[in-house]
C-alpha positions as CSV (number, residue, x, y, z in Angstrom):
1,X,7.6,-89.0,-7.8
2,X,7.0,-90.6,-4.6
3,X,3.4,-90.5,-2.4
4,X,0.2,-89.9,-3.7
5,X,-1.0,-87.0,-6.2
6,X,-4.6,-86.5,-6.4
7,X,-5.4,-84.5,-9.9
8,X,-9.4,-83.1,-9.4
9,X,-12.0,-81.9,-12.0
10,X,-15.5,-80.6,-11.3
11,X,-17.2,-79.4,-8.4
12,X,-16.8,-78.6,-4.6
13,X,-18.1,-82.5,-4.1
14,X,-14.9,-83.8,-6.0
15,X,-12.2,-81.5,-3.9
16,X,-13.9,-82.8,-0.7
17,X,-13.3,-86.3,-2.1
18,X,-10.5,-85.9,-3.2
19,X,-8.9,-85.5,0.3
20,X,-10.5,-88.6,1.6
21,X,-9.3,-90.5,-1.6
22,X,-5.4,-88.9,-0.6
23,X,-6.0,-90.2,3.0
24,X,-7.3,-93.9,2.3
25,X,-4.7,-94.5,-0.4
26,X,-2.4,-93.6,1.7
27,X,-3.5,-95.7,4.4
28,X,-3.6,-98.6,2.2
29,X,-0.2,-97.7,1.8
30,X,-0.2,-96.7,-2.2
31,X,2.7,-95.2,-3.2
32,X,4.3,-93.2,-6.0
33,X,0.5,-92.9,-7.5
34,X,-1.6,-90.3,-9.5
35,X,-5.2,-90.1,-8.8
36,X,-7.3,-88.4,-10.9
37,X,-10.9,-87.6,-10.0
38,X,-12.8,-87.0,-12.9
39,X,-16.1,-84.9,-14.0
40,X,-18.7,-85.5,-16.3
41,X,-20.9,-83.0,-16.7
42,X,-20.1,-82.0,-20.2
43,X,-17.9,-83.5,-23.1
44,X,-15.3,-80.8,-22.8
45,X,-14.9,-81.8,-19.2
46,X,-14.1,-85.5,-20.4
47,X,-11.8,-84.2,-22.9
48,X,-9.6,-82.4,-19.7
49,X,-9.6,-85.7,-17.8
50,X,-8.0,-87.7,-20.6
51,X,-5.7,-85.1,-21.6
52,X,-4.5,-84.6,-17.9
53,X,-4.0,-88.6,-18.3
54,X,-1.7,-88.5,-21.0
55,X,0.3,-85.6,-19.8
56,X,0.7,-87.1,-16.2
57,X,1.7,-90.2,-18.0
58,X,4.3,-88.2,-19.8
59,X,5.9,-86.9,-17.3
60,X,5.7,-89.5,-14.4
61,X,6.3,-92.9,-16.6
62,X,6.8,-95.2,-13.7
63,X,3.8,-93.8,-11.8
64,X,0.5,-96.0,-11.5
65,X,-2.1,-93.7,-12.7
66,X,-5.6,-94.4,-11.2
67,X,-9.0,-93.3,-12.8
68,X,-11.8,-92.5,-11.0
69,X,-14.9,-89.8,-10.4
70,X,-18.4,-89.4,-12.7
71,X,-16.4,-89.6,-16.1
72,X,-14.7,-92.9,-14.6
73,X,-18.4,-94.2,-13.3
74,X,-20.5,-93.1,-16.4
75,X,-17.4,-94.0,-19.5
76,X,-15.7,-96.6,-17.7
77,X,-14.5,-99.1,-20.4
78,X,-13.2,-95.9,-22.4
79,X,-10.9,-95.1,-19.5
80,X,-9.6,-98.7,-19.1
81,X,-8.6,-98.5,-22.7
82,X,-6.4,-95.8,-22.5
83,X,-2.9,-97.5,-22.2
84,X,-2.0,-94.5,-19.8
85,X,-4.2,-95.8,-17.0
86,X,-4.0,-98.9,-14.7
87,X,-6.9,-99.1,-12.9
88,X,-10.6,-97.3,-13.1
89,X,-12.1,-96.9,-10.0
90,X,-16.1,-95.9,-9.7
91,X,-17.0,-93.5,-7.3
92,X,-18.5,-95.5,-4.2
93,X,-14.6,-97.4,-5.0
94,X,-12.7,-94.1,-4.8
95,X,-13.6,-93.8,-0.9
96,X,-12.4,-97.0,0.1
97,X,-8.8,-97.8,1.5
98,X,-9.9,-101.7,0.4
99,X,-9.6,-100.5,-3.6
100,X,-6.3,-99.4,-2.9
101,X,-5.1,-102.6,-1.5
102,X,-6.3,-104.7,-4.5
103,X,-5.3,-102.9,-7.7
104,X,-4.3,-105.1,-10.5
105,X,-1.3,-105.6,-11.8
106,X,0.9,-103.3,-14.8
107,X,0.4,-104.3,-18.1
108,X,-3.4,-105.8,-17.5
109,X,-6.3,-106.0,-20.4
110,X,-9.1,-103.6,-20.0
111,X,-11.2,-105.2,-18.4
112,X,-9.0,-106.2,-15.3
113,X,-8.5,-102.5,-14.9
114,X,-12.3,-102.0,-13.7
115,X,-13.3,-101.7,-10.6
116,X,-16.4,-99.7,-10.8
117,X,-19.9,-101.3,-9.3
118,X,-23.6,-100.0,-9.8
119,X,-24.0,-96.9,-8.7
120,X,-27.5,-97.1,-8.6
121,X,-27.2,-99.9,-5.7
122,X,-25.6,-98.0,-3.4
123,X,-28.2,-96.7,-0.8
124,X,-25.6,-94.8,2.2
125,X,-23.9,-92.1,2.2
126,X,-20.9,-92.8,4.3
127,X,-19.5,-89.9,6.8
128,X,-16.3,-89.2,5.5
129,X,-14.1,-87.3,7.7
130,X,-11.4,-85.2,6.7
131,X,-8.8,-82.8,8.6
132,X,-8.0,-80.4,6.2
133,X,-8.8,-79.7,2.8
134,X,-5.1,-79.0,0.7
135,X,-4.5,-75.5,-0.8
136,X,-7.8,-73.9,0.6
137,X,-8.9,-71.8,3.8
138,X,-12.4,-72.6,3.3
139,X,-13.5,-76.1,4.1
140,X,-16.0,-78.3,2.3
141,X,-18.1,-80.7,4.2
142,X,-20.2,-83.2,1.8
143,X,-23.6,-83.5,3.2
144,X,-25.6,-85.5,0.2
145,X,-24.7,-87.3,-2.5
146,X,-26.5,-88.6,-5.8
147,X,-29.7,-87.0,-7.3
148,X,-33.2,-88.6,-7.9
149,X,-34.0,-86.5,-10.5
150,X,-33.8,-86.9,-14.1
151,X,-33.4,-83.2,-15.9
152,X,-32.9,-84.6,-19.6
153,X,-29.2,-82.8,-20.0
154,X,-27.9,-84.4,-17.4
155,X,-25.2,-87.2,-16.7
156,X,-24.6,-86.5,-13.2
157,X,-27.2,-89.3,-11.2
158,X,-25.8,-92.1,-13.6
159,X,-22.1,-91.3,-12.2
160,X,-23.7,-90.1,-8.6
161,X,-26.4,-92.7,-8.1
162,X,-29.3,-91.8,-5.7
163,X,-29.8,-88.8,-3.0
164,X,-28.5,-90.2,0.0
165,X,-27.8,-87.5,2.5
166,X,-25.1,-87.6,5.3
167,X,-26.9,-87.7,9.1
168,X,-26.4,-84.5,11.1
169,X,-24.9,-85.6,14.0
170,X,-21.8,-86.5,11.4
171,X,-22.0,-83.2,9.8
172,X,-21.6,-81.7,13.0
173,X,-18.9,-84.0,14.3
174,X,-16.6,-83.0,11.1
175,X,-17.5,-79.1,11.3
176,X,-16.3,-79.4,14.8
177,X,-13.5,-81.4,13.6
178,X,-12.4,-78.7,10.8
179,X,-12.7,-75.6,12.8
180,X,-10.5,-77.2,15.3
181,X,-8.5,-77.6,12.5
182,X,-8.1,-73.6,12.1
183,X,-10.6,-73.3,9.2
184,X,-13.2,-70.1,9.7
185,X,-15.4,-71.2,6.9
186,X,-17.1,-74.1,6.2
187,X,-18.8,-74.8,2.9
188,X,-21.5,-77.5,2.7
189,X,-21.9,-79.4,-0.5
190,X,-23.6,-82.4,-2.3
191,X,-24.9,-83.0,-5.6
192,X,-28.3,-82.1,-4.9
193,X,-27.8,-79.9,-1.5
194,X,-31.1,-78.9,-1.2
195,X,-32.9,-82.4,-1.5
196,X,-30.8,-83.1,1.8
197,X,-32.9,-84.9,4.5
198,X,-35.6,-86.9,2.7
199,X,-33.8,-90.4,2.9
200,X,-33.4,-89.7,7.0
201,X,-35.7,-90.4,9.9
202,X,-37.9,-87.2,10.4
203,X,-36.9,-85.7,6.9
204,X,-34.6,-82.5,8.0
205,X,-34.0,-80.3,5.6
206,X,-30.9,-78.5,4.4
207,X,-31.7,-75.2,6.2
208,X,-32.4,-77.2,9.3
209,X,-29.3,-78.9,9.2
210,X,-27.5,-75.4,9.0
211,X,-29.0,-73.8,12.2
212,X,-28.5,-77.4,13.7
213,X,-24.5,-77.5,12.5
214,X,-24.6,-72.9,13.6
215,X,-26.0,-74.1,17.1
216,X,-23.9,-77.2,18.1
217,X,-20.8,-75.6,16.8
218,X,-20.6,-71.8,17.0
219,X,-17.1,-71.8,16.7
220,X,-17.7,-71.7,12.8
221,X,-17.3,-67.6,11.6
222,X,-19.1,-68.0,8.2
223,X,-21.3,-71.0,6.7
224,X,-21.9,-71.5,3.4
225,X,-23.7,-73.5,0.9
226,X,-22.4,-74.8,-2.6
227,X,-24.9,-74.9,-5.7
228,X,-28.9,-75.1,-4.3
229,X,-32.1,-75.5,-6.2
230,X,-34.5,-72.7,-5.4
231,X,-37.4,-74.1,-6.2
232,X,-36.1,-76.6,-2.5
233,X,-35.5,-73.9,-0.4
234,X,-37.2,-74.5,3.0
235,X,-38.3,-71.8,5.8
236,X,-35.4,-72.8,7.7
237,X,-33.0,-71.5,5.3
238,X,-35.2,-68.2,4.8
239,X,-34.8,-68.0,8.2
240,X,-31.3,-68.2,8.4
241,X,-30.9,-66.0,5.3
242,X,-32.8,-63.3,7.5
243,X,-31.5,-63.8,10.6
244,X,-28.1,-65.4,10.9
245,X,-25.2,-63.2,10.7
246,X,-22.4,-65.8,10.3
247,X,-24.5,-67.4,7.3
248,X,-23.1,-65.8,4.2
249,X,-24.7,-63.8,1.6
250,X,-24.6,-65.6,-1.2
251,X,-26.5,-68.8,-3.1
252,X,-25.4,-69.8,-6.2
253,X,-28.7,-71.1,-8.4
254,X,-29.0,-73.5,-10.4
255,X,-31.1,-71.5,-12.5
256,X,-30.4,-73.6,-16.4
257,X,-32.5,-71.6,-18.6
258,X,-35.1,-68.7,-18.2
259,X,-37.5,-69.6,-20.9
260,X,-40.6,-71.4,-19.5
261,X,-40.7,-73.9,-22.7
262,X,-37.3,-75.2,-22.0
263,X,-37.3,-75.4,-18.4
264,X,-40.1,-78.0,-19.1
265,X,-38.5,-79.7,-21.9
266,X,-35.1,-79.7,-19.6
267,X,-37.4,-81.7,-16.9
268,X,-36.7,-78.7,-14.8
269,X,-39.3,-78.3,-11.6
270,X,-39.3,-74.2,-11.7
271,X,-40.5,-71.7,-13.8
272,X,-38.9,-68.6,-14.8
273,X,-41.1,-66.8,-12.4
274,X,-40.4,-69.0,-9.9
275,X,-36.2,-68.2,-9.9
276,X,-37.6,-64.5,-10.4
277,X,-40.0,-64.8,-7.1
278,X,-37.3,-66.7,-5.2
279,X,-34.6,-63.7,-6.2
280,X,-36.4,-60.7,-5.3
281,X,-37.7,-62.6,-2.0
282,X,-34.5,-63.4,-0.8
283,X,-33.1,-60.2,-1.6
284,X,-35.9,-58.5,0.3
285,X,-34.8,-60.5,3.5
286,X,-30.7,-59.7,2.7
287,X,-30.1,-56.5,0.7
288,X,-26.7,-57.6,0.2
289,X,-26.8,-61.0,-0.8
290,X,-25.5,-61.8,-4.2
291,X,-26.5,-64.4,-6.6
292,X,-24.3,-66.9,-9.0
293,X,-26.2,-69.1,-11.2
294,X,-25.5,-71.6,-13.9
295,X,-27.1,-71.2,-17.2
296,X,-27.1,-73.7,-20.5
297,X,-27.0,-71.8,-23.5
298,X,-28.4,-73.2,-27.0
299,X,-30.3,-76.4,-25.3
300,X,-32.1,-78.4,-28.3
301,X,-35.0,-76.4,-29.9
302,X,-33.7,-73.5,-28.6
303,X,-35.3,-70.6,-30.9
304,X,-33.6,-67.0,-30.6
305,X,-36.9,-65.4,-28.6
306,X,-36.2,-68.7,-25.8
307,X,-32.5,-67.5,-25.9
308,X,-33.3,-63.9,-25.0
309,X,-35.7,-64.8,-22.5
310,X,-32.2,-66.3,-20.6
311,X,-30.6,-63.0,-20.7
312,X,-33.6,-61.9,-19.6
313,X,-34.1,-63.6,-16.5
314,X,-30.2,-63.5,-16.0
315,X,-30.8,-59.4,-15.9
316,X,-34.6,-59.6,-13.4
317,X,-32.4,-61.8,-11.3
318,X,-29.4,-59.9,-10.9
319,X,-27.1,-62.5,-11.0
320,X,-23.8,-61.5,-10.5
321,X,-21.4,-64.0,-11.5
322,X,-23.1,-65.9,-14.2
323,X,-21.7,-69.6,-15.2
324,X,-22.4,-70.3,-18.7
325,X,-22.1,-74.4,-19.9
326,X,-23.0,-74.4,-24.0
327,X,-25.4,-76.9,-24.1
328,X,-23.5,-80.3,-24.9
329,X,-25.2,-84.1,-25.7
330,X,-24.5,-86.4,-23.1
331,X,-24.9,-89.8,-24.5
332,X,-27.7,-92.1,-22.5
333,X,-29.5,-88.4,-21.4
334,X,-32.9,-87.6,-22.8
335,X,-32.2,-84.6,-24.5
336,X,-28.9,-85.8,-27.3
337,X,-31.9,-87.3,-28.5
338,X,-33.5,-84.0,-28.5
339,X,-32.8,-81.9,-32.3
340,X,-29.8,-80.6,-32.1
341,X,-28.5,-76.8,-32.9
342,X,-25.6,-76.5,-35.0
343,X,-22.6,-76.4,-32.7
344,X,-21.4,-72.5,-34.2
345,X,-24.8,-71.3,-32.7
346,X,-24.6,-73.3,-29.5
347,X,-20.9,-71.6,-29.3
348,X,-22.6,-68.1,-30.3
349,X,-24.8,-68.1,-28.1
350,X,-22.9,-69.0,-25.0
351,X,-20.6,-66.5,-25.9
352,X,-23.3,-63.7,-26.0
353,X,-24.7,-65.3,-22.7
354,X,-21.3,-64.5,-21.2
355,X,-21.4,-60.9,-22.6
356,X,-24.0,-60.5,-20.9
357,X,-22.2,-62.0,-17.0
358,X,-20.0,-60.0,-17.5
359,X,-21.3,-56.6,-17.8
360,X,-24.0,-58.0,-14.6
361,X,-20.5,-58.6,-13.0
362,X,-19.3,-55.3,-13.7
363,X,-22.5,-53.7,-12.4
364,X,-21.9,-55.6,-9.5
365,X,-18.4,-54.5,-8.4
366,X,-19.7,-51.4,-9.6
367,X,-22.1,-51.6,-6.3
368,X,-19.3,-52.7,-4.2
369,X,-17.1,-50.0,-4.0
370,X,-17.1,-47.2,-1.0
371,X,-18.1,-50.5,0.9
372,X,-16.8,-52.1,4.2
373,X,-16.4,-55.5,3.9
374,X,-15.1,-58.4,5.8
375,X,-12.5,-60.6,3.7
376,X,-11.0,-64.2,4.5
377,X,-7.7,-63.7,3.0
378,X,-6.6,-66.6,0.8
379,X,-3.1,-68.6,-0.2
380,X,-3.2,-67.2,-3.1
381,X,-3.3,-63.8,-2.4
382,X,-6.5,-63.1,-3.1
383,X,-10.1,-62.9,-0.3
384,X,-13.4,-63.2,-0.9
385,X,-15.6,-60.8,0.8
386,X,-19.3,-62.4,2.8
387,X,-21.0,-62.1,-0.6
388,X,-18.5,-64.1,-2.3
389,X,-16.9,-61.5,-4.3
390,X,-12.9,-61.8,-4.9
391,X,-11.0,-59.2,-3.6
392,X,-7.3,-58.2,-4.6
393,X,-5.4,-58.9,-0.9
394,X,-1.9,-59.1,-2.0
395,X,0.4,-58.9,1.4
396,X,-2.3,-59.5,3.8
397,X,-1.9,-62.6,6.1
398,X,-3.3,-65.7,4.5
399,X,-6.7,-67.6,6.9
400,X,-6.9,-63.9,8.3
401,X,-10.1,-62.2,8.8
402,X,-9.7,-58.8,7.6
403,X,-11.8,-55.8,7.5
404,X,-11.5,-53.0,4.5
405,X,-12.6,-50.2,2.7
406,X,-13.1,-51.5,-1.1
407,X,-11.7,-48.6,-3.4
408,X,-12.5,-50.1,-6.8
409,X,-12.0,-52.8,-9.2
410,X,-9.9,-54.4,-11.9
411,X,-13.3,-55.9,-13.8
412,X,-12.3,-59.3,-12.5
413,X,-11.4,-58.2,-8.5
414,X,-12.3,-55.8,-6.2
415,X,-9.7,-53.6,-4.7
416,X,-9.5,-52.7,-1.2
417,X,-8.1,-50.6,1.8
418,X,-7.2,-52.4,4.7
419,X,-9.5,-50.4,8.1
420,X,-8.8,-53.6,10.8
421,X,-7.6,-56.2,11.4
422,X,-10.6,-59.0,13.0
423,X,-9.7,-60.4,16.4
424,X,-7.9,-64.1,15.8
């Protein structure tokens, strides 16, 4: 091979940074090299990672293969043992065109592979500007990073550090930057979105940063935002939710549980009538808006009554598209020291809990038909319609805007009728 590969686990965070790592390798003039950004928010995603290693190792031998991500930050000396890899990089590391320049030589020990500092020291969130984002039509724009919270599952603020958010002048500037670029849709994203603000001068918030980024650049069609905490969401993004047109119909929730007893023991800062409030308010405001959510089935102590009251509140919420992690022990995280269930029942139950997404999912698509919608038409050959809902747009024009009559469904897309086609 020659270049630079970038191979990407995880969330819409890592496939924004995964562009800017592509662009300062290459301008530190790396060359036939494999990057691979990591996640670490369960086991099984750790398990991916190292398996991807060993298989890019395979079949690229001469290749320098280069670690880095929240598996890379949070398991660091077990990546610089693996005799695949030649260097681990931690995730302030990854964004710098200076790591590049200085990797070690083949054939080091382990500990001359690392180059991974505290995460916890760093205090800035850098602008990081990209032009395009490879493979998609929607673009990501990272607006916060790190987390100051501590829910007892999670991994994520050990490989993240701290909330630091990004200041809005520089969201703006790359927005501007991307639709020039011929993107219609722009997706912002961070670890902990909705905590966006509080580390800058006047403390915006994340919905005031939207109508601020809608304002100064109203070239952008349709505005989005990755993963939010309800329990965070500000008037300004009720507003916009009401009001704005070109901001989408759709949050996804990070909703964990729906039994009141585990929220708490989870350090979660909602109740299960809190996500239910926040649901049927917001759907007041947008009839149409539709809901993801992640849920963790078969957390420690987790008796079969807490379990139902998940699928409970996975039903009162209508979540449509329903993202199921079975609970797994993070070592260093509150909660592995938690009783554990046995791992059949975690896998049982997680199973059931997707059972259950599905037939919300099929309800939903259900709703959906006899509708007009607008689509952006993918690479792939599929769209995604304002509520976020996949649509089946074989042979239409890829980046297009397109409006159509949806006819039915598949169970996993919606099928469609082309009406119109939008103006370019």
């Amino acid at each position: 091979m020659s270049g630079v590969e970038v191979i990407t686990f995880g969330c819409r965070l890592n496939t924004y940074e995964s562009e800017v790592m592509r662009a300062e390798a290459e301008k530190a003039g790396l060359n036939n090299a494999i990057l691979v950004n990591t996640c670490a928010v369960t086991a099984e995603a750790v398990r991916q990672a190292r398996q991807a290693i060993r298989r890019a190792r395979r079949e690229n031998p001469h290749a320098r293969i280069i670690v880095t991500g929240c598996a890379a930050q949070t398991e660091k000396q077990a990546f610089a043992e693996m005799a695949e890899v030649d260097a681990v990089l931690g995730n302030e590391e990854k964004l710098k065109s200076a790591s590049y320049r200085s990797l070690p030589d083949f054939g080091v020990s382990a500990e001359e592979k690392l180059r991974v500092n505290d995460i916890m020291s760093v205090r800035v969130t850098a602008p990081q500007m990209v032009k395009h984002i490879e493979g998609h039509v929607r673009a990501f724009i990272q607006v916060q990073n790190g987390c100051d919270h501590r829910c007892t599952f999670c991994i994520i603020p050990y490989g993240r550090g701290n909330s630091r958010s990004v200041p809005m002048g520089a969201v703006v500037e790359q927005a501007r930057r991307l639709v020039e670029g011929g993107y219609r849709e722009i997706v912002l994203t961070g670890v902990d979105a909705t905590s966006y603000g509080a580390d800058l001068p006047g403390t915006p918030t994340l919905g005031l940063l939207a109508k601020t980024l809608l304002k100064h650049a109203p070239e952008i069609l349709r505005l989005r935002l990755s993963s939010i905490d309800s329990i965070e969401a500000d008037k300004h993004l009720l507003d916009l939710i009401a009001e704005e047109p070109r901001f989408m119909p759709h949050l996804h929730l990070s909703l964990q549980h729906g039994d009141d007893l585990i929220l708490k023991r989870m350090k979660r800062r909602h109740s299960s009538a809190d996500a239910r409030a926040f649901c049927n308010e917001v759907r007041g405001l947008r009839p149409e808006i539709s809901f993801g959510a992640d849920m963790i089935a078969g957390f420690p102590t987790e008796t079969e009554d807490m379990f139902a009251n998940a699928v409970r509140l996975a039903e009162e919420c209508g979540v449509a598209r329903l993202h199921v992690f079975p609970y797994s022990p993070r070592p260093g995280t509150p909660a592995a020291r938690m009783p554990q269930l046995d791992r059949a029942l975690v896998k049982d139950r997680a199973a059931r809990l997707r059972m259950k997404g599905a037939e919300l999912y099929a309800s939903h698509l259900d709703r959906m038909i006899g509708s007009e919608q607008t689509i952006l038409v993918e690479m792939n050959g599929l769209a995604h319609t304002e509520n976020f809902t996949p649509v089946d747009a074989a042979g239409l024009e890829p980046r297009s805007l397109t409006t159509v009559a949806i006819t039915g469904h598949n169970g996993k897309h919606l099928t469609m009728r082309p009406k119109q086609m939008a103006a370019a």
